[in-house]
N, CA, C and O atoms as a Tinker XYZ file with bonds, in Angstrom:
   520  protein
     1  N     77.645000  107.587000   94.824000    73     2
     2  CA    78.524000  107.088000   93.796000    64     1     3
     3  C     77.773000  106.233000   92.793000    63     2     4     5
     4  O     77.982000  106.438000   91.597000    81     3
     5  N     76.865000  105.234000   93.194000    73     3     6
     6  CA    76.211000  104.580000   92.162000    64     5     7
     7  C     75.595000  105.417000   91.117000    63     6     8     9
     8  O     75.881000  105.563000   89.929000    81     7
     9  N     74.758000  105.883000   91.793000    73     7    10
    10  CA    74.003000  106.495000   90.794000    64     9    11
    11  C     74.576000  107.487000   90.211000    63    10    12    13
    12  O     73.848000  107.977000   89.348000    81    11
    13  N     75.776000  108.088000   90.343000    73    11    14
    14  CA    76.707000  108.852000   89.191000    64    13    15
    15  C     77.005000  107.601000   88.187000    63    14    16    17
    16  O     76.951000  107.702000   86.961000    81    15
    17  N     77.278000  106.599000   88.782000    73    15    18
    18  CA    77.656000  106.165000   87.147000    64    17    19
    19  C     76.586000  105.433000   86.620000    63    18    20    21
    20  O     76.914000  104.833000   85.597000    81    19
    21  N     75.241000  105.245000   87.010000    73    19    22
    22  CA    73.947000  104.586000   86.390000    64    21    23
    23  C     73.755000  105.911000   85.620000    63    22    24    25
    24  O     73.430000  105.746000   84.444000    81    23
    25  N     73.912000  107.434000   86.111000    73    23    26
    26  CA    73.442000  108.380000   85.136000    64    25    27
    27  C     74.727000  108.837000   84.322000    63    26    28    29
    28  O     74.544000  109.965000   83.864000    81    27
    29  N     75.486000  108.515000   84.125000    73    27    30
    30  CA    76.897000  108.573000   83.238000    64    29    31
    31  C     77.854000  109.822000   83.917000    63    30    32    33
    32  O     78.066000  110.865000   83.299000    81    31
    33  N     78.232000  109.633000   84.869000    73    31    34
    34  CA    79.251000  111.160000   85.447000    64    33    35
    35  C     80.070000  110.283000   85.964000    63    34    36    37
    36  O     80.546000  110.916000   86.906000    81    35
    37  N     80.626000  109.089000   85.978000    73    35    38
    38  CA    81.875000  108.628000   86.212000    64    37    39
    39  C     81.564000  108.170000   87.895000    63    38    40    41
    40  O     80.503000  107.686000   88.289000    81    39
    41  N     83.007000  108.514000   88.909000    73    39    42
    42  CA    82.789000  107.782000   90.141000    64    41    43
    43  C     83.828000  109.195000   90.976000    63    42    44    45
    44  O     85.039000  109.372000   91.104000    81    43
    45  N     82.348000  110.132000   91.482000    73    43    46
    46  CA    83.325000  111.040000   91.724000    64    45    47
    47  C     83.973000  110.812000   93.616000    63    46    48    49
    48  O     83.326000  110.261000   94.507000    81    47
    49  N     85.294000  111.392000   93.749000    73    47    50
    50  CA    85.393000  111.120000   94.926000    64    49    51
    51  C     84.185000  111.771000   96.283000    63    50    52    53
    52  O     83.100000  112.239000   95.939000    81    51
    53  N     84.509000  111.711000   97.465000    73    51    54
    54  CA    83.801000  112.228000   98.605000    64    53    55
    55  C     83.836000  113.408000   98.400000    63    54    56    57
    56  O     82.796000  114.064000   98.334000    81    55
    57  N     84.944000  113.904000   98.264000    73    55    58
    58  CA    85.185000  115.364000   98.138000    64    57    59
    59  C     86.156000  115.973000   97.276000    63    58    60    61
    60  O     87.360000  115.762000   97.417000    81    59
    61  N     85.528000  116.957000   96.105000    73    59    62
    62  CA    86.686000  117.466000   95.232000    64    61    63
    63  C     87.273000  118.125000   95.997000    63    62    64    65
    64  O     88.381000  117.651000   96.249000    81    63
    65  N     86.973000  119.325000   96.670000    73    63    66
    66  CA    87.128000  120.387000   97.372000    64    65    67
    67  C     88.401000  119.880000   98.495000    63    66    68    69
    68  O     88.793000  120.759000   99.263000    81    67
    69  N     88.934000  118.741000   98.587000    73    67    70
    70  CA    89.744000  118.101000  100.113000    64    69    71
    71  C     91.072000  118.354000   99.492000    63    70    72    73
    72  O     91.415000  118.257000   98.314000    81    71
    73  N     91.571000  118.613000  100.284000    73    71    74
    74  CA    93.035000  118.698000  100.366000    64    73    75
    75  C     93.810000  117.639000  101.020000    63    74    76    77
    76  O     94.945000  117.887000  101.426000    81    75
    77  N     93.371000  116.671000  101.132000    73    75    78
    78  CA    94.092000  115.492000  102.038000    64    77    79
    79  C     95.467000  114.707000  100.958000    63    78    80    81
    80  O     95.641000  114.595000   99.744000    81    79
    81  N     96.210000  114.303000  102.172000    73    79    82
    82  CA    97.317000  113.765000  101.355000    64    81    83
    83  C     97.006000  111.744000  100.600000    63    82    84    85
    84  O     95.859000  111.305000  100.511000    81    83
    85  N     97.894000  111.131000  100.303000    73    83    86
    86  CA    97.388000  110.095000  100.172000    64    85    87
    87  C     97.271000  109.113000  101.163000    63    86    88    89
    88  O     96.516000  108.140000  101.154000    81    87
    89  N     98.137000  109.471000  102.077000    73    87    90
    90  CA    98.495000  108.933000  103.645000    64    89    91
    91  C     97.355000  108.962000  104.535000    63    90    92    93
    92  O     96.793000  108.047000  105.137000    81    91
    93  N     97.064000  110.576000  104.478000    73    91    94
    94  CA    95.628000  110.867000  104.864000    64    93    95
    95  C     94.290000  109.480000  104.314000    63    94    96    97
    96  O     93.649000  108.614000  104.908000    81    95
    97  N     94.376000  109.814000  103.309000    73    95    98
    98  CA    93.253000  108.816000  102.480000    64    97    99
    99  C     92.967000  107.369000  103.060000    63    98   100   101
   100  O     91.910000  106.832000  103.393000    81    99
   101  N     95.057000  106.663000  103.066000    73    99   102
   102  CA    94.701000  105.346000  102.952000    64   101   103
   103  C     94.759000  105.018000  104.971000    63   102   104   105
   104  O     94.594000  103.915000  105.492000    81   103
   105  N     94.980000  106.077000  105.569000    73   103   106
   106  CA    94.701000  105.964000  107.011000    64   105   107
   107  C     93.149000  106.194000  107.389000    63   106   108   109
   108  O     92.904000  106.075000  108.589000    81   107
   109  N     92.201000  106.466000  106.647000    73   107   110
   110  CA    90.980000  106.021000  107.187000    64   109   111
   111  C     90.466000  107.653000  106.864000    63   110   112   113
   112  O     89.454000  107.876000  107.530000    81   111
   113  N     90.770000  108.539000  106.250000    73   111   114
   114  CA    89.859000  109.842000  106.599000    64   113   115
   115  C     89.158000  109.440000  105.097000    63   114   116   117
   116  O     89.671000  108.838000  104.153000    81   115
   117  N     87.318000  110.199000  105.290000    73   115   118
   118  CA    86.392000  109.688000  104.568000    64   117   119
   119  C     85.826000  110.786000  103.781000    63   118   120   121
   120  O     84.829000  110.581000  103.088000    81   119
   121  N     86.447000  112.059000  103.840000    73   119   122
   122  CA    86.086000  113.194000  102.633000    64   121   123
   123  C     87.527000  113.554000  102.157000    63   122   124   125
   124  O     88.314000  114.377000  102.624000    81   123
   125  N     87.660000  112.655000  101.030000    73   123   126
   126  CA    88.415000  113.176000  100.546000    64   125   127
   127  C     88.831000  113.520000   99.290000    63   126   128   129
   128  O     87.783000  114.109000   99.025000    81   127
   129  N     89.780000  113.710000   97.825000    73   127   130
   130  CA    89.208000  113.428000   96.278000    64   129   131
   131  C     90.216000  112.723000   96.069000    63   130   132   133
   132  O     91.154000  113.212000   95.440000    81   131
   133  N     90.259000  111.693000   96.438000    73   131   134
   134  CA    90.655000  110.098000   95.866000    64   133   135
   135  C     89.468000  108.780000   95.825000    63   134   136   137
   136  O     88.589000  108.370000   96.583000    81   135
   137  N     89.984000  108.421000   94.541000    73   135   138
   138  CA    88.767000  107.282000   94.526000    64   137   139
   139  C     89.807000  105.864000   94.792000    63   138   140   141
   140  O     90.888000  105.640000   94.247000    81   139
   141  N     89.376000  105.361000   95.399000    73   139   142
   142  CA    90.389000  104.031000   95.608000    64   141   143
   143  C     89.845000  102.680000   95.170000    63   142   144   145
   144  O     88.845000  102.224000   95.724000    81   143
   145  N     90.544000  101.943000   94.078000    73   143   146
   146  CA    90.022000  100.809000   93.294000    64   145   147
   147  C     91.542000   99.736000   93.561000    63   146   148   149
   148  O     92.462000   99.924000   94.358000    81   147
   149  N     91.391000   98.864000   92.791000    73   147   150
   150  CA    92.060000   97.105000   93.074000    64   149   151
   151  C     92.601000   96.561000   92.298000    63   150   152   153
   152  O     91.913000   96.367000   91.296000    81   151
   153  N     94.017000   96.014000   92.238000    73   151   154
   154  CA    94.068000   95.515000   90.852000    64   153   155
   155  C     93.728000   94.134000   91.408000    63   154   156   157
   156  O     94.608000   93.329000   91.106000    81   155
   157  N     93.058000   93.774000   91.890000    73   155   158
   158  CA    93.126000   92.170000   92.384000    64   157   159
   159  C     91.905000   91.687000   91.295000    63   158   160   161
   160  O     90.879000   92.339000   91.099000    81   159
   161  N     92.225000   90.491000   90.679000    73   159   162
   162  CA    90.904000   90.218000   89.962000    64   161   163
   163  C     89.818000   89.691000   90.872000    63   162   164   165
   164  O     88.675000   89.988000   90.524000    81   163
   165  N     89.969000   88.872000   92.113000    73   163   166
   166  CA    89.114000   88.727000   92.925000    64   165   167
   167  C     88.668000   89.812000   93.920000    63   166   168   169
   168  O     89.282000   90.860000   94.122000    81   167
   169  N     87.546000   89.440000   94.506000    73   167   170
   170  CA    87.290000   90.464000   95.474000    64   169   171
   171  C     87.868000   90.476000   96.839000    63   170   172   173
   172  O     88.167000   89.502000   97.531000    81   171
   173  N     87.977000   91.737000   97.113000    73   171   174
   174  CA    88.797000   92.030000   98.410000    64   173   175
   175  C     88.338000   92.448000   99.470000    63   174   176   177
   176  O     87.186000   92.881000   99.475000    81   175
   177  N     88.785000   92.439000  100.152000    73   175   178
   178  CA    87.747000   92.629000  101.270000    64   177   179
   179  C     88.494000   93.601000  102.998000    63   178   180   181
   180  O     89.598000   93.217000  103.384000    81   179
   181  N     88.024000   94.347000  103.530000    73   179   182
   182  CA    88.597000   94.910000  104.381000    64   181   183
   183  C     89.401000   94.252000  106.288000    63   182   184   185
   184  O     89.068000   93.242000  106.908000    81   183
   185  N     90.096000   94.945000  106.547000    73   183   186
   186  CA    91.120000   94.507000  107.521000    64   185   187
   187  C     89.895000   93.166000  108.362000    63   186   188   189
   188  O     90.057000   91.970000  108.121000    81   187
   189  N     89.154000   93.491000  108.978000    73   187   190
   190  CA    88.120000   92.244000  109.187000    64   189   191
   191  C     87.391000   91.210000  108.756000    63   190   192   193
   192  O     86.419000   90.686000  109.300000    81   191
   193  N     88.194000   90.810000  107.212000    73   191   194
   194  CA    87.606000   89.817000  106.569000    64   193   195
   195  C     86.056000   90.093000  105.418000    63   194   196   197
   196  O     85.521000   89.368000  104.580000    81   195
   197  N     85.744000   91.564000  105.945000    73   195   198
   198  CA    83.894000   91.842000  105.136000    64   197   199
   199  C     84.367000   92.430000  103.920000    63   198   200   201
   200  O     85.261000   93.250000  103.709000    81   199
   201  N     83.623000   91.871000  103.219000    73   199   202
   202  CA    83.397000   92.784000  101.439000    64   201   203
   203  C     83.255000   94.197000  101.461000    63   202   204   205
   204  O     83.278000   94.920000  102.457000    81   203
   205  N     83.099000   94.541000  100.216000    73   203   206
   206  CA    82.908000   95.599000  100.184000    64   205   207
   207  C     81.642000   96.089000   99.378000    63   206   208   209
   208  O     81.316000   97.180000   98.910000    81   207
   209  N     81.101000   94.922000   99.404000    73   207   210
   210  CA    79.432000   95.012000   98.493000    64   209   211
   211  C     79.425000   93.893000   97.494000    63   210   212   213
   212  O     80.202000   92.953000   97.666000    81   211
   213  N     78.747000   93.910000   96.633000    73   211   214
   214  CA    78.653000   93.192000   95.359000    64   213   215
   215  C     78.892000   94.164000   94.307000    63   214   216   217
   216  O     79.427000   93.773000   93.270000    81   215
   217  N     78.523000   95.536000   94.462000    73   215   218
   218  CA    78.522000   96.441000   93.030000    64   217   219
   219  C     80.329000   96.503000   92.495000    63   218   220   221
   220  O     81.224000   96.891000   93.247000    81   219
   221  N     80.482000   96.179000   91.513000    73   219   222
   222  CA    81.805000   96.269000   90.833000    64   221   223
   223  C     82.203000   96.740000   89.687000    63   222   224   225
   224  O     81.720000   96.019000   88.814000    81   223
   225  N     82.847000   97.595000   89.220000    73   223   226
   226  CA    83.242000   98.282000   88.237000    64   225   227
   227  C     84.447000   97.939000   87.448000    63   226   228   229
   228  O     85.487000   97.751000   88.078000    81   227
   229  N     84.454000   97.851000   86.397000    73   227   230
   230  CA    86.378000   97.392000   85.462000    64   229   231
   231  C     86.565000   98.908000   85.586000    63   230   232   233
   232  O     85.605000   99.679000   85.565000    81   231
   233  N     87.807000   99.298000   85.714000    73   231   234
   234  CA    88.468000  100.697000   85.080000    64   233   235
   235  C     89.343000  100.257000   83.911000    63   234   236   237
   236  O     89.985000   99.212000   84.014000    81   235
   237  N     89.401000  100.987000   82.821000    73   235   238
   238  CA    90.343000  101.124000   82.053000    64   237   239
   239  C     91.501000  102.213000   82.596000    63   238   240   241
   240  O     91.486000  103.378000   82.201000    81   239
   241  N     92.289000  101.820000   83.337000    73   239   242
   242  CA    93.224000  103.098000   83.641000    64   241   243
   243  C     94.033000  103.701000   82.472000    63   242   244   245
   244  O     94.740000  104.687000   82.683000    81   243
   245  N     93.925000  102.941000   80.803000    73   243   246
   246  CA    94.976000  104.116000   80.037000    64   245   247
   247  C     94.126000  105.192000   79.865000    63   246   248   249
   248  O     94.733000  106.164000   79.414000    81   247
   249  N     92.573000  105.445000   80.118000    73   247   250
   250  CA    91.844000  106.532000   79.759000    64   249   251
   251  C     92.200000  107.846000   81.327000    63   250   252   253
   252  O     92.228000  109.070000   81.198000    81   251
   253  N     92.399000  107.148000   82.519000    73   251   254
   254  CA    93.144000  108.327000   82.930000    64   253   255
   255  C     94.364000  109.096000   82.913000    63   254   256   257
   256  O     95.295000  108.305000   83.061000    81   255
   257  N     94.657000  109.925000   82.834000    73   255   258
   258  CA    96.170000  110.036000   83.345000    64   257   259
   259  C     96.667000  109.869000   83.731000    63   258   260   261
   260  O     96.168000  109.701000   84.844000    81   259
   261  N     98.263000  109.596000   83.798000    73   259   262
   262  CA    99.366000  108.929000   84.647000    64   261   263
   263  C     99.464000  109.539000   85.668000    63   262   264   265
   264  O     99.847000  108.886000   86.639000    81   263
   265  N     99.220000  110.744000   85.829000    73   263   266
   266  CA    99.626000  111.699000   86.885000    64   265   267
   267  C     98.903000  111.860000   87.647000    63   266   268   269
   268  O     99.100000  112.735000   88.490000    81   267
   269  N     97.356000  110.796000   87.669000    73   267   270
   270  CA    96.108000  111.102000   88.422000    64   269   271
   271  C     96.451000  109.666000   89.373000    63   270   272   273
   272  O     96.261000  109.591000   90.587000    81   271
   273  N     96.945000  108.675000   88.583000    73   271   274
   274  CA    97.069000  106.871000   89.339000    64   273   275
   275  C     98.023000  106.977000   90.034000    63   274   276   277
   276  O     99.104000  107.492000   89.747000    81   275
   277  N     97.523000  106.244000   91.509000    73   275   278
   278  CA    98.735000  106.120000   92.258000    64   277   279
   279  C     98.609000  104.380000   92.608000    63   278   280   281
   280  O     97.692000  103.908000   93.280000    81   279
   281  N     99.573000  103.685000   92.085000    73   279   282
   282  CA    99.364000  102.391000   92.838000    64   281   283
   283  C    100.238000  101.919000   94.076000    63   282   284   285
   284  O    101.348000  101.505000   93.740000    81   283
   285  N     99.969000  101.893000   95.452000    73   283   286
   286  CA    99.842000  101.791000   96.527000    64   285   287
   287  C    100.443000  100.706000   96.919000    63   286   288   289
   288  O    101.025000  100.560000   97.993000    81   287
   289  N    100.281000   99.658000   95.783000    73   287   290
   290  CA   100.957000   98.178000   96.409000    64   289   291
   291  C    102.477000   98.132000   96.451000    63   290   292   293
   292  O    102.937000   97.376000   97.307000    81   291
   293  N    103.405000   98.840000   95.641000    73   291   294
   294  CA   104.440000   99.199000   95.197000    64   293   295
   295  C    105.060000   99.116000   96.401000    63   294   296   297
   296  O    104.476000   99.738000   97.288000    81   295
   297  N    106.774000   98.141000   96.953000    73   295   298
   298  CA   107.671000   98.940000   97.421000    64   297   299
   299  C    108.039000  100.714000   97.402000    63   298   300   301
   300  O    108.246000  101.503000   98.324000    81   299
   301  N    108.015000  100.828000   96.415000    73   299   302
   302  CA   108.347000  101.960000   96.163000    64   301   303
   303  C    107.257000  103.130000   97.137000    63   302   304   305
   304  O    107.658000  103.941000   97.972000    81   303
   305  N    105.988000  102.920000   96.757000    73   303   306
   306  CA   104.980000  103.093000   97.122000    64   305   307
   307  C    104.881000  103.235000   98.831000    63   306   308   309
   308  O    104.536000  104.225000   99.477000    81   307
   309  N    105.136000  102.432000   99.125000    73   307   310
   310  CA   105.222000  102.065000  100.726000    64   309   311
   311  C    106.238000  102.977000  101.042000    63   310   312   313
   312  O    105.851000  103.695000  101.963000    81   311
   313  N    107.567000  103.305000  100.610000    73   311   314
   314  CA   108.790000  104.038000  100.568000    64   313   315
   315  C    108.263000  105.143000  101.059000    63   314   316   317
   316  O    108.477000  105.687000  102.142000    81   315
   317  N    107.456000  105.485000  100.063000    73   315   318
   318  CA   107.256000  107.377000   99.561000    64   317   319
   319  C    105.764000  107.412000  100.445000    63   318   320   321
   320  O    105.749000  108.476000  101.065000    81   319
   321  N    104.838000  106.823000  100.644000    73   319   322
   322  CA   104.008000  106.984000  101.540000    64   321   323
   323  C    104.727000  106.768000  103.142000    63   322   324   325
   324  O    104.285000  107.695000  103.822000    81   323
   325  N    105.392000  106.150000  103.746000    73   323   326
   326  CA   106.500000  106.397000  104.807000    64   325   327
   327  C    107.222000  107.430000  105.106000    63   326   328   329
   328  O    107.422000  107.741000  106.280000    81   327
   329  N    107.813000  108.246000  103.877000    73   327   330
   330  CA   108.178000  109.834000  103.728000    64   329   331
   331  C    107.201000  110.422000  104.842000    63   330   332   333
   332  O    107.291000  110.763000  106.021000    81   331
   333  N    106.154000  110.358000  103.789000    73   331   334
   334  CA   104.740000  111.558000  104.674000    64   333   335
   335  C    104.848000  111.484000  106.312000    63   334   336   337
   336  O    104.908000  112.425000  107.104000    81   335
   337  N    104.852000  109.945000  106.596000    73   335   338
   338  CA   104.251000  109.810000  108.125000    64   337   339
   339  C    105.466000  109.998000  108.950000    63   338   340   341
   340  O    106.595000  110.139000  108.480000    81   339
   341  N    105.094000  109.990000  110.512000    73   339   342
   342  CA   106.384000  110.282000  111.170000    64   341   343
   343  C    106.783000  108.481000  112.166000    63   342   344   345
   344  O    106.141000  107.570000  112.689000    81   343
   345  N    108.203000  108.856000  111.922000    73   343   346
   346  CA   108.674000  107.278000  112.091000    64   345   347
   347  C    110.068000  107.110000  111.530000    63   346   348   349
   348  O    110.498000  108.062000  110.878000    81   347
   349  N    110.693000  106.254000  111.650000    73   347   350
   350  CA   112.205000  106.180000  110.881000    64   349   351
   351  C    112.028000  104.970000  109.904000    63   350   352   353
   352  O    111.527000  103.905000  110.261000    81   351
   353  N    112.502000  105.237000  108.585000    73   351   354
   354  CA   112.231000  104.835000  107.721000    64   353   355
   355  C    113.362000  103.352000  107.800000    63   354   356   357
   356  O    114.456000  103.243000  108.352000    81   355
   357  N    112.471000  102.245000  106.922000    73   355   358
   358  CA   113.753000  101.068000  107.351000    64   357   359
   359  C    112.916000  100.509000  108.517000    63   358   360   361
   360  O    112.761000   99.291000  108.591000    81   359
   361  N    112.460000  101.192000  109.279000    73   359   362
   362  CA   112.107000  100.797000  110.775000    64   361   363
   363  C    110.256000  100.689000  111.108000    63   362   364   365
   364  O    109.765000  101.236000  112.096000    81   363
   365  N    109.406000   99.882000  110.074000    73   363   366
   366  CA   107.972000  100.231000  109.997000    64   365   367
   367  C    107.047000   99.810000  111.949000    63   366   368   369
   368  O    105.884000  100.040000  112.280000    81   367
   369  N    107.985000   99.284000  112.638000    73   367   370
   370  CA   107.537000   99.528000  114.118000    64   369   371
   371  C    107.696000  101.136000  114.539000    63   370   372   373
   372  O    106.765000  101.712000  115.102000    81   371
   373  N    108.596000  101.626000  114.311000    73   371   374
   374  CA   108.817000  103.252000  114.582000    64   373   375
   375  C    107.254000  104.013000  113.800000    63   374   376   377
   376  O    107.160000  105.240000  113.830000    81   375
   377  N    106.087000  103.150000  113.124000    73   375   378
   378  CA   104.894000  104.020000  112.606000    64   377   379
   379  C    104.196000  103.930000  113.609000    63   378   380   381
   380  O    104.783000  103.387000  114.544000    81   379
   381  N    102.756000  104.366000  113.893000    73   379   382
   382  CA   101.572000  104.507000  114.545000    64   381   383
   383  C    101.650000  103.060000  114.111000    63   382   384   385
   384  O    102.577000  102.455000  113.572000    81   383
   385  N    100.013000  102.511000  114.612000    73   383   386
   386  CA    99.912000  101.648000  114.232000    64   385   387
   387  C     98.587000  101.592000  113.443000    63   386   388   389
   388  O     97.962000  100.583000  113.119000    81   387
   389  N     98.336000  102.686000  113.240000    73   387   390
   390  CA    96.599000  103.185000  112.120000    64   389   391
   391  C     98.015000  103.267000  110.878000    63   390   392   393
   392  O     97.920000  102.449000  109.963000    81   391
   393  N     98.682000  103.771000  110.865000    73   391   394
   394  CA    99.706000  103.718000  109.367000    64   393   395
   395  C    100.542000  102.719000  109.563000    63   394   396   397
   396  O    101.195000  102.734000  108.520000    81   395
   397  N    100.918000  101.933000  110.156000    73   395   398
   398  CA   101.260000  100.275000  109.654000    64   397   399
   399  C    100.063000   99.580000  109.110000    63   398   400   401
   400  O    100.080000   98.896000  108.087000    81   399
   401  N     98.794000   99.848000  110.022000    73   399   402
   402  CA    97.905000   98.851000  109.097000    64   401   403
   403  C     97.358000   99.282000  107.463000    63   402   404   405
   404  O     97.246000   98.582000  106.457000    81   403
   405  N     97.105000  100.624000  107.683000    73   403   406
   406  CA    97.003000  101.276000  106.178000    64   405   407
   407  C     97.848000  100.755000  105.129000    63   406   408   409
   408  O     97.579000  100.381000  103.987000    81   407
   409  N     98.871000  100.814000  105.739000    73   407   410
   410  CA   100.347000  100.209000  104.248000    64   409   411
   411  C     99.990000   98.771000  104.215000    63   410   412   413
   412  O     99.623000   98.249000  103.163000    81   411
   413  N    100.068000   98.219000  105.142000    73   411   414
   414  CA    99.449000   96.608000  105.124000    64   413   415
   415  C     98.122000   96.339000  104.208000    63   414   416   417
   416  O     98.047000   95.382000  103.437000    81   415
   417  N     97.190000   97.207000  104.373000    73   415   418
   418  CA    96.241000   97.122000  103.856000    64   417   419
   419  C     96.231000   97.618000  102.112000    63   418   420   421
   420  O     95.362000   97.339000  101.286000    81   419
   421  N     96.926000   98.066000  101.993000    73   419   422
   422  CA    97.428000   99.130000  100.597000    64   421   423
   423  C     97.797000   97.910000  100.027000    63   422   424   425
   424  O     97.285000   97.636000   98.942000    81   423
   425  N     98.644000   97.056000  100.574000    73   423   426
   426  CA    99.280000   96.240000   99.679000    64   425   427
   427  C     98.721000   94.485000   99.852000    63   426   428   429
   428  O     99.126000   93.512000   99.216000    81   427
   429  N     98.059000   94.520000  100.538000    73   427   430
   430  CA    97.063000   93.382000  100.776000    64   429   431
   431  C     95.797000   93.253000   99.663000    63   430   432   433
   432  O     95.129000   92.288000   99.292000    81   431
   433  N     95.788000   94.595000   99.332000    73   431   434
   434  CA    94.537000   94.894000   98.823000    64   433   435
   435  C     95.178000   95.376000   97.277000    63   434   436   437
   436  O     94.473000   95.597000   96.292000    81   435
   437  N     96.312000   95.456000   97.307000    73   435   438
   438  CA    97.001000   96.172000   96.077000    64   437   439
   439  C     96.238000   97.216000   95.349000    63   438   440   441
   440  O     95.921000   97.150000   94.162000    81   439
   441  N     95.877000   98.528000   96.454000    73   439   442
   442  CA    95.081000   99.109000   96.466000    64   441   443
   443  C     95.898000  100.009000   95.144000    63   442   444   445
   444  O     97.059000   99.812000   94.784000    81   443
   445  N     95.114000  100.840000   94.670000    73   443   446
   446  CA    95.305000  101.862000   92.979000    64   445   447
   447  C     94.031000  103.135000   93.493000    63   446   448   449
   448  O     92.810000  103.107000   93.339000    81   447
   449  N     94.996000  104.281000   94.195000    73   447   450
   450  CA    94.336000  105.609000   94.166000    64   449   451
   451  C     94.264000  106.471000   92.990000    63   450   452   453
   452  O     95.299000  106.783000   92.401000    81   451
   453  N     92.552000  107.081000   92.416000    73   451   454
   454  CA    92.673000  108.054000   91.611000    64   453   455
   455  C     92.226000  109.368000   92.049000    63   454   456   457
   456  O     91.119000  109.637000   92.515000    81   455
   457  N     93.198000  110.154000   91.851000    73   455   458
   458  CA    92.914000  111.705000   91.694000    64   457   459
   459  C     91.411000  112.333000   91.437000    63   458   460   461
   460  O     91.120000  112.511000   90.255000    81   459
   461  N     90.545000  112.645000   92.313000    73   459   462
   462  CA    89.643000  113.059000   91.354000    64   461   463
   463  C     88.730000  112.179000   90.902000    63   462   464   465
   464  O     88.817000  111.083000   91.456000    81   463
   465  N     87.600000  112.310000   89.814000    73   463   466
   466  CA    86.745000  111.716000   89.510000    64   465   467
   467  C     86.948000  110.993000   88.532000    63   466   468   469
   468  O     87.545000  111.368000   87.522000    81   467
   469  N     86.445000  109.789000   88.723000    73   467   470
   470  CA    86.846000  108.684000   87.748000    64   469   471
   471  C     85.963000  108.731000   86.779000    63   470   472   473
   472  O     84.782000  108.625000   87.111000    81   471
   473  N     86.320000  108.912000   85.239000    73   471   474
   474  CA    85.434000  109.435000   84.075000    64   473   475
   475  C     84.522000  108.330000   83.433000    63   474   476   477
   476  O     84.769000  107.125000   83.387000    81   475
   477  N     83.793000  108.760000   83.111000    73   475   478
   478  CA    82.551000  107.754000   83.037000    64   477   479
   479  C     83.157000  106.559000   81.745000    63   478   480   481
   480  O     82.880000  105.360000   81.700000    81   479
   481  N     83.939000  107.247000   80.889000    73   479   482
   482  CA    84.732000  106.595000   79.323000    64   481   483
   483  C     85.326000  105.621000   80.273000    63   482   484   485
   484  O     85.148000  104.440000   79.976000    81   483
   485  N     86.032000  105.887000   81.411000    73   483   486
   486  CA    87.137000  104.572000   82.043000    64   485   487
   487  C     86.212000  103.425000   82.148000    63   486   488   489
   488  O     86.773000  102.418000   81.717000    81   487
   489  N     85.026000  103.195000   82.551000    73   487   490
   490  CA    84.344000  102.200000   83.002000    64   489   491
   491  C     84.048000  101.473000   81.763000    63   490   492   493
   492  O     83.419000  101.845000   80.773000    81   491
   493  N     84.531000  100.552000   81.977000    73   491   494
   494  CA    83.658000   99.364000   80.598000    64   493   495
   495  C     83.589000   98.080000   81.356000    63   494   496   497
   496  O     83.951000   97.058000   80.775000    81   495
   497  N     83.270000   98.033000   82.280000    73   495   498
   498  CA    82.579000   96.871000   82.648000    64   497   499
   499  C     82.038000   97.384000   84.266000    63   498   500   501
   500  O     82.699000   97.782000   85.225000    81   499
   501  N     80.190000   97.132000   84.050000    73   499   502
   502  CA    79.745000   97.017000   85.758000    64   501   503
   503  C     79.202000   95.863000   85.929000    63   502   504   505
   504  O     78.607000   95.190000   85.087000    81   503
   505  N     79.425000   95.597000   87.149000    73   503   506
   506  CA    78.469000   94.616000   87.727000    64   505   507
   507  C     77.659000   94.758000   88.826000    63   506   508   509
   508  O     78.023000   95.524000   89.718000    81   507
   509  N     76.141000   93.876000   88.966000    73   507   510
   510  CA    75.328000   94.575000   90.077000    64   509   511
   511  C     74.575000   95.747000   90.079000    63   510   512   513
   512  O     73.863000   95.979000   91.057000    81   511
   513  N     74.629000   96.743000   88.880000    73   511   514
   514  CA    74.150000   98.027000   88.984000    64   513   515
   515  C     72.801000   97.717000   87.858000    63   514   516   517
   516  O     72.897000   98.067000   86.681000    81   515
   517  N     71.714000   97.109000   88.328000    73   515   518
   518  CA    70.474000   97.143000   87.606000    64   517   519
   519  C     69.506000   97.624000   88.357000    63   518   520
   520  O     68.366000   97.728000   87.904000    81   519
């Protein structure tokens, strides 16, 4: 990933080629074509307290499409990612508990999934990448 965007091709996901859902994604599977970014202005850091590096990127999300952003932190969000998994809705003990922590983590992290490869025009601000 770095070095796609030190040579200008944007931030492509693990895998174009994946068919995974977003449920899939934010439960831990690691080839997939979602890129997952933050609206948090500070840094965030995973279910055990560790970073996630120093390298950091701004996105401009009006340069992607609406239909590519998914933001994750959303009630709503949590709703419609609950759809996917199996469990009774209303009832987030009725989930696994790898998809309770995922949604926890989605919205802890006020996580923002993109479709696909993130275009090199979205980035206007890096940090760390010298």
């Amino acid at each position: 990933m770095f070095a796609s965007i030190k040579s200008g091709d944007g931030i492509p996901p693990k895998s174009l080629a994946a068919t995974d859902t977003i449920m899939e994604h934010v439960c831990g599977r690691k080839e997939t074509h979602w890129v997952s970014a933050t609206r948090h202005k500070r840094d965030t850091t995973n279910a055990h307290g560790n970073g996630f590096g120093d390298r950091r990127v701004k996105i401009d999300l009006a340069v992607i499409a609406t239909n590519r952003i998914y933001d994750l932190s959303t009630p709503e969000a949590e709703r419609a990612l609950m759809k996917e998994a199996s469990g009774s809705p209303g009832n987030p003990e009725t989930y696994s508990n790898t998809v309770q922590q995922a949604l926890k983590d989605a919205k802890r992290t006020k996580e923002v999934l993109i479709e696909g490869t993130v275009p090199q025009d979205s980035i206007v601000e890096k940090v760390n990448f010298t």
